[in-house]
N, C-alpha and C positions, 0 to 999 in steps of 0.2 A: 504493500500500500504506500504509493507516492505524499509528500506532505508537501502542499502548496504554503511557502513564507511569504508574506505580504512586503511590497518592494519598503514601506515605512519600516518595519520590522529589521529587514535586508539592512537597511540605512543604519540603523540604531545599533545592531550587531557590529560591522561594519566602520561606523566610526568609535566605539568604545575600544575594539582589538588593536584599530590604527592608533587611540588613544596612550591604550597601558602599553603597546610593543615602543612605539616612541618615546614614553616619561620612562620606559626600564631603559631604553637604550641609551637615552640622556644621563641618567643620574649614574649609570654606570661608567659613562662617558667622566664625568663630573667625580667622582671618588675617584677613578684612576688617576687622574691628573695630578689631586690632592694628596692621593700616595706618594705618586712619582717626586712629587713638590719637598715631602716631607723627608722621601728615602734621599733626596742627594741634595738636602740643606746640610753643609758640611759643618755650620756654626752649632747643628743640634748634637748636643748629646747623645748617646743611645738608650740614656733611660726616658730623655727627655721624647725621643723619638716615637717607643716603646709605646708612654701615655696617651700623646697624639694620635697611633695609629689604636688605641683604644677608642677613643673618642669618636674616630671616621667610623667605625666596626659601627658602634651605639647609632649615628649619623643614618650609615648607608643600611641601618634595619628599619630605622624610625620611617612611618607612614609620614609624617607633617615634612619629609622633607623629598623632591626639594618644593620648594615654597606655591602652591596654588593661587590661581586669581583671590580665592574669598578666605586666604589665609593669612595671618598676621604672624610677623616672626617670634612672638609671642608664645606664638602655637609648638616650635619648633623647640623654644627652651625648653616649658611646661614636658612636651615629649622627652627631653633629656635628660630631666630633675625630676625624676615618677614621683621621690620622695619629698620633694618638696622642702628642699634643705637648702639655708640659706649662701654657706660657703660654697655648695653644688653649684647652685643659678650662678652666680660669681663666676666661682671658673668655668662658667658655658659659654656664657658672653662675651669673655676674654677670650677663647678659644675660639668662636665662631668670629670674633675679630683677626687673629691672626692669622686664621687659615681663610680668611677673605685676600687674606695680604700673601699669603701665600700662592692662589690658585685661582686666575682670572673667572673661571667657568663656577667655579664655588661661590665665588662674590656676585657674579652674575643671576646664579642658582637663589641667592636669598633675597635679591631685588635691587641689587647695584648700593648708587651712592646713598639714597636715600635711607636704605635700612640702617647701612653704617652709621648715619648719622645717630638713625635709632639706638642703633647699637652701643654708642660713645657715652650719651646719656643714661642710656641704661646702666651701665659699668659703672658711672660714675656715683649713680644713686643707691644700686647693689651695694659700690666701696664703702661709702657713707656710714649704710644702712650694716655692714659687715663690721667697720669697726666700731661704732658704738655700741654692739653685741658685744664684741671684743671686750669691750671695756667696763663696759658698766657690774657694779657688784653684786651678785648672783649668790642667793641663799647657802647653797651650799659650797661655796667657796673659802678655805685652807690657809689659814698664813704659815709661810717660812720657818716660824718661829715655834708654830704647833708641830709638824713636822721633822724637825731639827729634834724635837721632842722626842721623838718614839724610836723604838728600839725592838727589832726581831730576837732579842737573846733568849726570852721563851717564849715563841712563839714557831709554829710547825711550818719553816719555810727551808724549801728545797736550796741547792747551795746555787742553781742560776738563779732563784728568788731573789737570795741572799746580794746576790750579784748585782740584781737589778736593784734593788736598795741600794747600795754602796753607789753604786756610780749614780744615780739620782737625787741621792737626797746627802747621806754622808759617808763618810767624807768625799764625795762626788770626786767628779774632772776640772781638768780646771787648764786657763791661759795663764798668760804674764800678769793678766790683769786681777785675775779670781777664780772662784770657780761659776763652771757654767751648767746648764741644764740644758742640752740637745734635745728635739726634738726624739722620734724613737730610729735613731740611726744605727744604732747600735748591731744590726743584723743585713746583709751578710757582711761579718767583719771577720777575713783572713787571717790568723796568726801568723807571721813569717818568722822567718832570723835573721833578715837585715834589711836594710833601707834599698838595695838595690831590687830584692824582691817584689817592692811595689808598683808593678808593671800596667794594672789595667784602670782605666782611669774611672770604672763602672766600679770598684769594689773596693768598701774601707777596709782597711789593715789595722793591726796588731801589732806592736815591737816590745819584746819584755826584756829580750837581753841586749838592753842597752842601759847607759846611766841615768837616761831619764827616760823612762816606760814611755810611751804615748797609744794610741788610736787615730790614726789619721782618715780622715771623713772626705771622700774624693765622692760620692752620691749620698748625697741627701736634697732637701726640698727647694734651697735655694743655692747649691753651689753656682750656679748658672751668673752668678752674682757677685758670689763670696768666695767662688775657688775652693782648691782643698783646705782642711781644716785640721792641724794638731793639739787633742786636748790630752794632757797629762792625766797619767795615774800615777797616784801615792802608793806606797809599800801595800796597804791593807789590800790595795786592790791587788794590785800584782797577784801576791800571797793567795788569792779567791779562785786565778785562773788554772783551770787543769791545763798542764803542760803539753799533757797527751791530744789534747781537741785541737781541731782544723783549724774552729772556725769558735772564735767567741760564746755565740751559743749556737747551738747545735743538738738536733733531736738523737733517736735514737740511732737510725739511720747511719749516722755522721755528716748529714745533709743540713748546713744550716737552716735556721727556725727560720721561715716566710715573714713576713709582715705584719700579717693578721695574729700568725701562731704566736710572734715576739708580744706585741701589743697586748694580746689575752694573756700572757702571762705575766706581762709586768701587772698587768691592772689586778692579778690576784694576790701577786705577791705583794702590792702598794697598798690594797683593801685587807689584808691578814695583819697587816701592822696595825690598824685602829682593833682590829677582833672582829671586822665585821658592821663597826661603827658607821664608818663612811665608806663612801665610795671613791678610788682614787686610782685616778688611771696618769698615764706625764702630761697631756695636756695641760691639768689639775696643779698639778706640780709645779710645769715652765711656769703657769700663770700667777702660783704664788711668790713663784723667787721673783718672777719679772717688778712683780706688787715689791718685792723687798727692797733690790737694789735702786728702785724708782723713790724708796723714800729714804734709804740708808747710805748711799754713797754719790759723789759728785758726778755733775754731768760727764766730766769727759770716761770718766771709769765707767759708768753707767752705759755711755754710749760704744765703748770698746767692749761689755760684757754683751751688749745686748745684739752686735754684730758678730760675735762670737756664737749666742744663739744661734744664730738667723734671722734677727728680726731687724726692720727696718728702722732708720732713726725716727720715722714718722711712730712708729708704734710703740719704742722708747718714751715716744716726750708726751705718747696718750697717756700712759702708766704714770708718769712722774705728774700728769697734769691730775690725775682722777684723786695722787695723794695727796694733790696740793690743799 
């Protein structure tokens, strides 16, 4: 039995296949490019690379992109931030500005100059709106001082627990200036035997048999900025590290601890120091010390510990302003 399709019908079939085969072959036209943009920017890192070609992945699944007549680039963030999280939108916006500047067909893809322009505003109201979250005092927020206070000596923590105490809270790491409180870079971090072994510029190191221990921080969140970084360890730490491990910390495997796995762990071993009282992950922590030395020592210390962290002078003189 033959089926007669009505020439409207024909029409309507017809232009929707022409439709989707066209916007697939465009947008795939349009990521490729964006790749290509990103694999031979020689100035990128390759962890910086890495995140980027996370974000295209997220980009080139997302339905809102690329950008439709009755769509707002609005539509396109919201797509990006499922969660709805404020530092996330932040770094969308930032990132769909860079990879505008990177990939004429990408910048074209979200509506040219116009959007940009949207886009510049947006970032800047996001920044705004980011650090005065930053800043402002938050119920369950920690001083330095309570902190400095506590002590694992009975309390059921494993000796990388141990570890992550030590180097976060006391007697921490430290520069010329003081000690600092890194963000959680502390994984994957190499053990080697000497300074010429620090070959890859993606992986922090280790050095213990030397006169002054250190960890040198060649990937973390804003080397891109700040370069590599050596912060010292004192005796106690030294003394903490198994000789035997690769890798600072390191699962059972012998495969250093991921990102996620390090962060879960610090935030149990940093919460078994109150008993269970508080919650306390290094976020929790930088934000206290940052609160300390913003009201305990002078700008220029201040501003050398706080580049030390990684944080920006502008974020330094939030802290110092909020104790004023």
């Amino acid at each position: 039995m033959s089926v007669t399709i009505p020439d409207t019908q024909r029409w309507c079939v017809g232009f929707f296949f022409h439709y989707f085969m066209t916007n697939t072959m465009s947008k795939a036209r349009i990521i490729s490019e964006l790749r290509e943009a990103i694999a031979q920017n020689e100035r990128l890192r390759p962890l910086t690379k890495k995140t980027y070609n996370s974000r295209v992945n997220q980009i080139e699944k997302s339905d809102a992109f690329p950008l439709k007549k009755n769509t707002d680039i609005s539509d396109l963030v919201e797509a990006l931030n499922p969660r709805d999280n404020l530092s996330t939108e932040y770094s969308v916006v930032v990132t769909l500005q860079i990879f505008s500047r990177m990939s004429p067909l990408f910048k074209k893809a979200l509506g040219g100059n116009e959007v940009q322009d949207d886009l510049r505003v947006l970032a800047e109201e996001l920044g705004d709106e980011k650090r005065k979250e930053q800043h402002e005092t938050r119920e369950d927020d920690v001083s330095w001082e309570y902190l400095q206070g506590l002590s694992y000596g009975d309390k059921d923590l494993t000796r990388q627990e141990q570890l992550v105490v030590d180097l976060y809270i006391k007697p921490g790491v430290h520069v010329d200036a003081g000690q600092v409180v890194p963000r959680a870079d502390f994984t994957p971090a190499k053990i080697v035997d000497k300074e010429e072994d620090m070959t890859d510029e993606d992986m922090n190191y280790v050095l213990l048999d030397t006169e002054k221990p250190f960890i040198r921080l060649n990937a973390y969140k804003t080397a891109h900025r700040f370069g590599p970084r050596d912060l010292y360890l004192p005796k106690e730490i030294v003394a903490k590290i198994p000789k035997r491990n690769e890798y600072l910390f390191q699962g059972h495997n012998g495969d250093p601890l991921t990102d996620n796995a390090f962060q879960k762990m610090s935030q149990r071993a940093l919460t078994k120091l109150t008993d269970g009282k508080k919650k306390l992950g290094i976020t929790k922590i930088r934000r206290a010390y940052a609160q300390h030395i913003s009201k305990h020592m002078d700008t220029k210390t201040r501003s050398k510990l706080a580049h030390a962290m990684g944080h920006s002078t502008a974020t330094s003189r939030a802290y110092a302003q909020e104790e004023a």
